[in-house]
Residue, then its C-alpha position, 0 to 999 in steps of 0.5 A: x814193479x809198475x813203470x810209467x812213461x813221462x807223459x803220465x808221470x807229468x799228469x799224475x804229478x798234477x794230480x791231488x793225491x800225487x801230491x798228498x802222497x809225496x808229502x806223506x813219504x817225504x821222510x823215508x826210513x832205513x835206506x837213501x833212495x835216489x830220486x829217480x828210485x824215490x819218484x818210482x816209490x810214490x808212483x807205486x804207491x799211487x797206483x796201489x791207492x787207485x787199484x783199492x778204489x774210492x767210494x763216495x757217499x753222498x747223504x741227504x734230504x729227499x727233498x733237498x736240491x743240493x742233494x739232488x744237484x750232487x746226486x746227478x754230478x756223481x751219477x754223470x761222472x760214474x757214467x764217464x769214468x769207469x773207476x769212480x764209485x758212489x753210494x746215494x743214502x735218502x732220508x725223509x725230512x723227519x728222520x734226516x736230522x736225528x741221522x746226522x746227528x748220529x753220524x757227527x757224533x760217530x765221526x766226530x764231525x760238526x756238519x750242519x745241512x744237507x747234503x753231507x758227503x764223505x769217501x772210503x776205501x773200498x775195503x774192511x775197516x776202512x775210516x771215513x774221510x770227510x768231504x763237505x756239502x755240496x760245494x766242497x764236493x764240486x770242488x774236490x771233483x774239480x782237484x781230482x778230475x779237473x771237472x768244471x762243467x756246470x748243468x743248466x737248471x731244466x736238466x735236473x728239475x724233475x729230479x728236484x721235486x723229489x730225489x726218492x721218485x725220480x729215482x724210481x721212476x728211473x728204475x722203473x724206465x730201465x727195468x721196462x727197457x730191459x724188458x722190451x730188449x729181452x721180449x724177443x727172447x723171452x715169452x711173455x708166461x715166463x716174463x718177471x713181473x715188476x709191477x703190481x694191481x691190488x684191490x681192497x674189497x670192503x674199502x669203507x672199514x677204517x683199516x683200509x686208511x692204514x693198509x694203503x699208507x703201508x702198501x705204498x711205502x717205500x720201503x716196502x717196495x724196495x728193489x724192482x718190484x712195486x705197486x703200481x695201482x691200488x682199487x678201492x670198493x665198497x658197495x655198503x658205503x656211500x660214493x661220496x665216503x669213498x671219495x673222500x677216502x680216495x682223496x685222503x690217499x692223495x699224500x701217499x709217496x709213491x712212483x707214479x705222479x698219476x693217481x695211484x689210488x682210485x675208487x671204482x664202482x664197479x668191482x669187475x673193472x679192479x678185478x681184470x686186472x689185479x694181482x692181489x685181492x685183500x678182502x675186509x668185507x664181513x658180516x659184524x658179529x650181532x649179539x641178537x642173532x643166532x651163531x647159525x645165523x650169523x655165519x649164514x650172512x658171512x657165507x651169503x656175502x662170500x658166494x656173491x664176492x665168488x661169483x664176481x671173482x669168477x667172472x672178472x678175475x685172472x686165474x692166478x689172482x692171490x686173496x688175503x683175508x683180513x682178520x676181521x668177522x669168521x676169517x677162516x670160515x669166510x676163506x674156507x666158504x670163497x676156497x669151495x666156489x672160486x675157480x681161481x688156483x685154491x692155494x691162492x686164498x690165505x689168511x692173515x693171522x699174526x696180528x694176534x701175536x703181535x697184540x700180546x708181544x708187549x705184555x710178553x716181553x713185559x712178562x718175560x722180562x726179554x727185550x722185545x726186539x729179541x722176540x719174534x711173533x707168537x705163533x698162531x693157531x686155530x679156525x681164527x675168528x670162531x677159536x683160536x690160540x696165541x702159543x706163547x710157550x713156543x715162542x722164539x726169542x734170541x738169547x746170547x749164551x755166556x761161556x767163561x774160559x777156564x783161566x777166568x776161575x783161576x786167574x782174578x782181574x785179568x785184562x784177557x777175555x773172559x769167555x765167549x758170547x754165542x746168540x742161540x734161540x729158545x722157546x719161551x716155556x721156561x720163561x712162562x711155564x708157571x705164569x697164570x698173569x699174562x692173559x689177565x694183563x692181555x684183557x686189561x690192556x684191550x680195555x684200557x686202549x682203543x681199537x686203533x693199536x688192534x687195528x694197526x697189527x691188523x694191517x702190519x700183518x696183511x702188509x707183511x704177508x703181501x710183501x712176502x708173496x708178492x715184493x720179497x718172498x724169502x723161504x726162510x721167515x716163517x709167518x702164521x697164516x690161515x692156509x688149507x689143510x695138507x695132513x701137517x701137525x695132524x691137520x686133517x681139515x677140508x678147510x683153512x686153518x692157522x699155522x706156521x707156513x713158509x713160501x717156497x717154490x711160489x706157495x706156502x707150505x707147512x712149516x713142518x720143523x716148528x713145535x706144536x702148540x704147548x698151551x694146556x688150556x686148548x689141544x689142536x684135536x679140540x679145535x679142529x672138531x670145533x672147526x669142522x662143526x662150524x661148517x656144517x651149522x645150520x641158521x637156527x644153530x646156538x641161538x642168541x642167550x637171553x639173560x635172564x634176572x630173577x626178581x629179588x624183590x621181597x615178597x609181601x606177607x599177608x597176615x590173616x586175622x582170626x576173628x572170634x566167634 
């Protein structure tokens, strides 16, 4: 039993909530209370309700100042009042009005602006009560807290530009007090980072316009680790293309209002600082030239990029591959000449998986939400294989009671629902349809979808080894060969991987390719002989059309003598 003093019963009478519960309890069943006995109850009561806790939530625009206003309200009183308890939910421009229209009809609200503000319990199942907008919110600080201060324009005008980067920048702030409190403790080798370089080699290929547009997203760099800084180079292309490609990235959101994406002409600058070198530079496949030769050019440009690395680069630098030109063999040829950690060089390569999951989901008539990417194998950009029979996919297995054969129409359940995984080979064991259809949709569409895979999948792979790396997603990537799956190659090869302990290891419980049209023996020669091509090596093929004009027939006279 919880007992007040009058001094407090006074102040909690004044208060909103008292009064709420008096009018609640006003009528109570089975026994006559006293009053004394009566206001003891509803004390009670009110104690429980506050030991539950409220949270407010507080939704809006990133852009709107209402929303920012309220915002920094709530983020005062949670500085002052050790009980209150708020959640802030940010929504771009674009996605805020799809949003509450999602809520009003889950809510049965009829809310029409920004901000939209609402409090639960602190506890399952509990009912969202609705607030209002942003006045109706000071006013119920005003009822609860009686909190009548109002803040003068200046001290949230930073905050108005916009709510998502202030907040970041407030993080970044706190992170980096943190770190300066803690230096004294902790050397600077075993310090987290929080912020990081990257440099995009080969900047001119139209991929790099997607990349930076993805790396910079906020919701890739979610949490307190970001990327700070974005290098541009490229030594084929013109200064004047990549400042125009540099000023393009100017719409970019990100947490800095300084230039976050700078074009730099030369390499070593980028290079002493970054933590992250994404390579696009190749050599394009020509059809005049022999297959020795080609690999050459490609090899050509990886020992200048390695003699770069090694005299500007940090020892722990990390290189991702784009999969563009011989991916693979370009990696494999940087792997042997760099003096940076060699299980730093990775390759992207589930980009592949991802051209075909349309046409498999299509195929295997499975929702494409349920299926994870195809798994990839092989010396990616010489010969490769998207394995669709060991795909994953999710599947929610059905079990009847043994009353649903028995009893007709019942109104108990059924059976039980249970989510398991499968491979995909039962689905596509017998199908010969899906590659066909695979070449027909490249045909008929434009790079550009080829191109965005390309860069979903180098974001992906970056924010696993950089951002949130997490041991349990298994990702397909060309990394050097340690005897898993009987690869025994001196070289990259893709597989599937995780990251674990700061570096990708084989995923070594996933199935082996199924597919009967290539067997990893067939593509692990065919990779070790790629390496040892000489220039003069499977020269171009020169078509050859025979004539098929008629020949003309002479018929010789005879003369008689």
């Amino acid at each position: 039993m919880t007992f007040f003093s009058i001094n407090q019963k006074l102040k909690l009478c004044q208060s909103y909530l008292f009064q709420r519960l008096l009018i609640k309890y006003r009528f109570i069943p089975k026994k006559q209370l006293t009053t004394e006995t009566y206001f003891q109850y509803i004390f009670v009561l009110y104690s429980q309700t506050l030991l539950m806790g409220i949270r407010i939530i507080i939704a809006g625009e990133t852009q709107c100042p209402a929303y920012a206003e309220s915002c920094y309200l709530a983020d005062y009183l949670s500085q002052n009042l050790p009980n209150f308890c708020y959640q802030r939910i940010e929504k771009s421009v674009l996605e805020w009005k799809s949003w509450l229209c999602k809520i009003n009809i889950k809510n049965k609200w009829h809310h029409m602006e920004s901000p939209i503000i609402w409090k639960e319990m602190l506890m399952k199942g509990s009912k969202p009560s609705y607030i209002g907008g942003a006045s109706e919110f000071l006013d119920y600080c005003y009822s609860y807290y009686n909190f009548d201060s109002l803040f003068a324009s200046e001290k949230f005008d930073e905050l108005l530009t916009n709510v998502l980067q202030f907040k970041k920048k407030v993080n970044a702030e706190n992170i980096l007090i943190r770190q300066l409190e803690a230096k004294s403790n902790v050397e600077e080798e075993t310090a987290i980072k929080t912020h990081y370089v990257i440099t995009i080699i080969g900047a001119g290929h139209i991929l790099a316009m997607h990349l930076i547009s993805q790396l910079l997203d906020h919701k890739v760099a979610e949490g307190d680790k970001y990327i700070n800084k974005i290098y541009l180079y490229d030594n084929s292309c013109s200064e004047t293309f990549m400042k125009f490609v540099e000023k393009e990235c100017y719409y970019v959101q990100t947490n800095y209002p300084g230039k976050v994406v700078k074009y730099v002409q030369k390499i070593g600058v980028a290079l002493t600082n970054s933590d992250l070198l994404i390579v696009l530079d190749h050599e394009p496949f020509n059809d005049n030239l022999a297959m020795g030769e080609w690999l050459r050019l490609n090899r050509k440009k990886m020992k200048e990029l390695a003699l770069m690395i090694n005299a500007s680069a940090s020892r722990k630098m990390y290189v991702i591959f784009a999969n563009l030109g011989p991916a693979c063999y370009n990696a494999t040829v940087l792997r042997s000449r760099v003096n940076i950690n060699k299980n730093n060089i990775a390759v992207a390569t589930s980009d592949l998986g991802l051209e075909i999951l349309p046409i498999l989901a299509e195929t295997a008539q499975v929702p494409m939400r349920n299926i994870f990417c195809p798994p990839v194998w092989g010396f990616v950009g010489i010969n490769q294989i998207v394995d669709v029979r060991t795909t994953v996919h999710k599947y929610n297995s059905f079990e009847p009671y043994n009353r649903y054969r028995k009893v007709h129409n019942s109104t108990l359940n059924i059976g039980m629902i249970t989510p398991e995984m499968r491979t995909m080979d039962y689905l596509m064991h017998f199908d010969v349809t899906l590659w066909p259809k695979v070449a027909q949709m490249k045909r008929k569409y434009s790079r550009g979808i080829t191109r965005l895979n390309k860069a979903i999948s180098i974001v992906h792979l970056a924010n696993l080894w950089l951002l949130n790396p997490n041991p349990d997603n298994i990702v397909c990537l060309g990394m050097y060969c340690n005897g898993s799956f009987g690869l025994h190659f001196e070289g990259l090869f893709s597989q599937p991987a995780r990251f674990i302990d700061g570096k990708w290891v084989p995923a070594t419980d996933y199935s082996k390719p199924k597919d009967p049209g290539m067997k990893l023996p067939y593509m692990l020669e065919m990779a070790k002989l790629v390496m040892s091509m000489k220039p003069t090596d499977l020269p171009p093929v020169v078509p050859y059309f025979p004539c098929t004009c008629k020949t003309k027939i002479i018929k010789k006279k005879h003369l008689l003598h």
